[in-house]
C-alpha positions as CSV (number, residue, x, y, z in Angstrom):
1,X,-7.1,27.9,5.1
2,X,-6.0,25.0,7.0
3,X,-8.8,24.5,8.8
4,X,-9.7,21.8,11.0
5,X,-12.5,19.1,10.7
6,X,-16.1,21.0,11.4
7,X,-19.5,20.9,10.5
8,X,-19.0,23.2,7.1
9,X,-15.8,21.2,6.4
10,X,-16.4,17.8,7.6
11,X,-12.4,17.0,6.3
12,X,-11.4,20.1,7.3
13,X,-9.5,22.2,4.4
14,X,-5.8,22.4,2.5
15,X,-3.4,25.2,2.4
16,X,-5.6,26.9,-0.5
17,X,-9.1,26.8,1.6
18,X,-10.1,23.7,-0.5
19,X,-12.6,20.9,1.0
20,X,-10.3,18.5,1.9
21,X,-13.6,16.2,1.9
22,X,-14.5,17.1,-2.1
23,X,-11.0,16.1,-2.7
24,X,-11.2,13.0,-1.7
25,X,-14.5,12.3,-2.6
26,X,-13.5,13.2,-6.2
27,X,-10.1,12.0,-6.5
28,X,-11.7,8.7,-5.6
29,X,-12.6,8.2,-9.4
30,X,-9.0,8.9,-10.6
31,X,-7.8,6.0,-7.9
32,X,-10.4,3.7,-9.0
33,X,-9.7,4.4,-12.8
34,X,-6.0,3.9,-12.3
35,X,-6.7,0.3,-10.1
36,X,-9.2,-1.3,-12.5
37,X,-7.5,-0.4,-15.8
38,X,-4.0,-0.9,-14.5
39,X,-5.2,-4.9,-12.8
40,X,-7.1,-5.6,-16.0
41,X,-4.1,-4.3,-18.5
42,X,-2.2,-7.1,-16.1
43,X,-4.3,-9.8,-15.5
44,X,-4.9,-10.0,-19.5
45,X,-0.9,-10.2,-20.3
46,X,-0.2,-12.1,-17.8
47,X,-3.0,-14.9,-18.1
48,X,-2.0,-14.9,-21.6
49,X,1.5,-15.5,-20.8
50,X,0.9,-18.2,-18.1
51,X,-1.6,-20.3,-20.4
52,X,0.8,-20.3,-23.3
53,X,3.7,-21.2,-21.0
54,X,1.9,-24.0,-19.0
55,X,0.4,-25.6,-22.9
56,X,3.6,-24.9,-24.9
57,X,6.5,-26.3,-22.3
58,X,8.8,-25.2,-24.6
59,X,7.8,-22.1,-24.0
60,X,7.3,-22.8,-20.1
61,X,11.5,-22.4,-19.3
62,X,11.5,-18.6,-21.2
63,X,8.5,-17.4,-19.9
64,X,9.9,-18.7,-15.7
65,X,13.1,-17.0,-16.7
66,X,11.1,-14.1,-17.1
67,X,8.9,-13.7,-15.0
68,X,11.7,-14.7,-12.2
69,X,14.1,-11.9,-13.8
70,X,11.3,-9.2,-13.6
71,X,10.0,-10.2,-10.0
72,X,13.3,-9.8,-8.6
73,X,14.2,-6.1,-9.8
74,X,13.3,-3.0,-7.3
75,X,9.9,-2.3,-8.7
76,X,9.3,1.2,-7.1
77,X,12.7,2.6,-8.2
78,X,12.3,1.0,-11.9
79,X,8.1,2.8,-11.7
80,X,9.3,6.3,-10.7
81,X,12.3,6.3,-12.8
82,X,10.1,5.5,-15.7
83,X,7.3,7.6,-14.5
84,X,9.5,10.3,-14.7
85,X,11.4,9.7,-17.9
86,X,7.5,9.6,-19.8
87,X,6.3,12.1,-17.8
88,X,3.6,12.8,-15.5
89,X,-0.3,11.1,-17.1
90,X,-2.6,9.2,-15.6
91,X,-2.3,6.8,-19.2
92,X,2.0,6.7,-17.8
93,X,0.8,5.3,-14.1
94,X,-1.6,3.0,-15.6
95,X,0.9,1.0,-17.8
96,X,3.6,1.5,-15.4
97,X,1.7,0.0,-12.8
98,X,0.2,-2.9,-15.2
99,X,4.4,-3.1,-16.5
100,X,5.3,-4.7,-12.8
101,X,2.3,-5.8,-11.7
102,X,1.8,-9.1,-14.6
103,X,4.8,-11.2,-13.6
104,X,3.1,-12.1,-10.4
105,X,-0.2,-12.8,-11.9
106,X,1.5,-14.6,-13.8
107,X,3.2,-17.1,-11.5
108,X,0.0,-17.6,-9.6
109,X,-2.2,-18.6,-12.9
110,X,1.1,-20.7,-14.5
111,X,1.0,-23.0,-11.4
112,X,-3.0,-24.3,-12.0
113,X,-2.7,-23.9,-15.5
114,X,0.4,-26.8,-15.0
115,X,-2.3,-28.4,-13.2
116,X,-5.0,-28.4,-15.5
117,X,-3.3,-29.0,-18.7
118,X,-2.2,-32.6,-17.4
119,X,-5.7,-33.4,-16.4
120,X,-7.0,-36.4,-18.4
121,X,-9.8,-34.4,-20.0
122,X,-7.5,-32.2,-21.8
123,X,-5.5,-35.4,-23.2
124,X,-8.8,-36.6,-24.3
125,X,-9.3,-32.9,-26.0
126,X,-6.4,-33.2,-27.5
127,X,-7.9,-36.7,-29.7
128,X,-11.1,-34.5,-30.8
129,X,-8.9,-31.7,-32.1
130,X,-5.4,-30.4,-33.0
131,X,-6.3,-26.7,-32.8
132,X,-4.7,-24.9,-29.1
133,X,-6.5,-22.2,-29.4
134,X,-10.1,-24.4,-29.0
135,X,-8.5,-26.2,-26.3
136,X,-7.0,-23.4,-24.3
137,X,-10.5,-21.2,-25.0
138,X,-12.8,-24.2,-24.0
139,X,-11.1,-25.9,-21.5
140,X,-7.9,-24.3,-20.0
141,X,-8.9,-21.0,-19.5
142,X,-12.4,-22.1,-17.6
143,X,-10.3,-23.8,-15.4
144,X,-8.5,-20.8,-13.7
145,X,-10.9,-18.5,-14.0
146,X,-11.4,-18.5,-10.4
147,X,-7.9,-17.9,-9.8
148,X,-8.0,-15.2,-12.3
149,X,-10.6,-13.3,-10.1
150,X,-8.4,-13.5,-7.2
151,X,-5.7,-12.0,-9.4
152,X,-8.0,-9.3,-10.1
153,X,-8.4,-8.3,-6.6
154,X,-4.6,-8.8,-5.4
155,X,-3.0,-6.4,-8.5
156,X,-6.1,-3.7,-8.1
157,X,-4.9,-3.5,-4.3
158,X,-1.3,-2.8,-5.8
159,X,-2.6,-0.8,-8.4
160,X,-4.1,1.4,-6.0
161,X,-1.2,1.6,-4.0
162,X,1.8,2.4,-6.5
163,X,-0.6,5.1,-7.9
164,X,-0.6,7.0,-4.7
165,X,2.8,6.4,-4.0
166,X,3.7,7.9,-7.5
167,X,1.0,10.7,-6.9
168,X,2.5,11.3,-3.5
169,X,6.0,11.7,-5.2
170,X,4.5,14.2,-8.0
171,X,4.4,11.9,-10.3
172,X,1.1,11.8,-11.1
173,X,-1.0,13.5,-13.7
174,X,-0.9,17.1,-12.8
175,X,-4.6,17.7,-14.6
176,X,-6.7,15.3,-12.5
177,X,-7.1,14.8,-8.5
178,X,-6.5,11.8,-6.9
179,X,-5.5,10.6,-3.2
180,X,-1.8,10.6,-4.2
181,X,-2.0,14.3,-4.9
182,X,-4.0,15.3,-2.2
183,X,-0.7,13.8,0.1
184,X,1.8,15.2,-2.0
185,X,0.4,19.1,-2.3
186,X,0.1,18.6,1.8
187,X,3.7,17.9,1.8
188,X,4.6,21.2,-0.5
189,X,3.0,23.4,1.6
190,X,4.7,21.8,4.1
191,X,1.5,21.4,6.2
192,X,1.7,17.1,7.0
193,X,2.4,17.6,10.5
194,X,0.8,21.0,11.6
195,X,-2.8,19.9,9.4
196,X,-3.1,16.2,10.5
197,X,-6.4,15.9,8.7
198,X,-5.0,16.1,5.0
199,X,-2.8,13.4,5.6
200,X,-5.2,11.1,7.3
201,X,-8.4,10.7,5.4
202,X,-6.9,10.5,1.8
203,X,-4.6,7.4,3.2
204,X,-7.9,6.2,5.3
205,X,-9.9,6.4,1.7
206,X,-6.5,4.1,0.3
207,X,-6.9,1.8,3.4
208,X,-10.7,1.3,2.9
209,X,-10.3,0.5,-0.8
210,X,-7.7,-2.0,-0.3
211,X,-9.1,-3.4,2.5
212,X,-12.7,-3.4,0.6
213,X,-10.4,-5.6,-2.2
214,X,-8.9,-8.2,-0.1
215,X,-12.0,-8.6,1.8
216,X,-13.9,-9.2,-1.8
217,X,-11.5,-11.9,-2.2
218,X,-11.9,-13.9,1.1
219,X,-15.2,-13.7,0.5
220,X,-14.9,-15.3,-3.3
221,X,-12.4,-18.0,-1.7
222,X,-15.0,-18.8,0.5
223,X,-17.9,-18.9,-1.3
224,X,-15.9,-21.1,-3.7
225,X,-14.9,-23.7,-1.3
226,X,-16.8,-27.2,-1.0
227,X,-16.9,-27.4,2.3
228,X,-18.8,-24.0,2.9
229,X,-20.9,-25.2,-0.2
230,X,-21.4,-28.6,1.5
231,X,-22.8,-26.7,4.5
């Protein structure tokens, strides 16, 4: 028990004699599960909401409202006091997380969906047909598809995140492993400081995937700018 990092335990162990390297290796699925379902849950709602708003101005004012009301409430204390009323599942983090992470997707599709929706084009689309929903599906939504992506990347970093955080605080699902819980059964057995390796390689294994993430997206920017396509 509580032994360091070696050649049979390349993470060293936990307070039970576990692989600390297993754990991490395994509870990498959970983490991943929780980002990707969590950031797509979001980035649906929320492009939804931002398309309508930016077409339907009337609807634009209610929908800001929103979004500003939601954006400015204390989102970790709102997620574990929810998290806690439900109860500990891994389906509780994922919509808790998705639940605060839309409003910002949100905002950042709204703003070039304003854009795009008083391009000429559209105005034009507008003579062919009466129907929003052809408009919206054939040329609206192609438009920020690229800023979509980015989205995608940006609330799976979060995602990941607020899932440990709520793991950490033992409020994650008590059935599955994930880097959250590997942190928060290293603080019950009261072994953070004294075992220095359970504390750092689940929160390097956070690090590397949000880095991996926002790295993913510079990359996207990048590739999507003219200039570097011009070169």
């Amino acid at each position: 028990m509580l032994r360091p990092p070696s050649g049979d335990h390349w993470f060293g162990t936990d307070a039970l004699g576990r692989d600390v390297f297993s754990e991490v290796i395994w509870g990498t699925q959970q983490s991943v599960l929780v980002a990707v379902a969590a950031s797509v849950i979001a980035i649906v709602f929320g492009t939804i909401i931002a398309v309508l708003g930016a077409y339907f101005r009337r609807l634009d004012s209610v929908i800001s409202v929103i979004v500003d009301m939601t954006l400015s409430l204390p989102v970790l204390p709102l997620m574990i006091l929810i998290a806690a009323l439900v109860g500990p599942s891994t389906s509780t983090i994922i919509f808790v997380v998705a639940a605060f992470s839309w409003p910002e997707v949100t905002r950042l599709v709204r703003s070039q969906a304003l854009t795009v929706v008083g391009l000429p084009y559209v105005d034009a689309s507008r003579l062919m047909t009466t129907s929003p929903v052809w408009i919206i599906t054939r040329h609206v939504l192609p438009a920020v598809t690229p800023v979509v992506v980015v989205s995608v990347v940006v609330t799976a970093s979060r995602a990941v995140l607020s899932a440990a955080g709520l793991a950490f605080l033992g409020l994650g699902d008590p059935t599955t492993w994930s880097w959250g819980r590997i942190l928060y059964e290293a603080q019950q057995a009261g072994a953070m400081v004294s075992a220095w390796w359970l504390t750092l390689f689940p929160s390097i294994a956070i690090l590397i995937l949000v880095l991996s993430a926002t790295l993913l997206s510079i990359a996207y920017n990048d590739a999507r700018n003219p200039r570097h396509l011009a070169r």
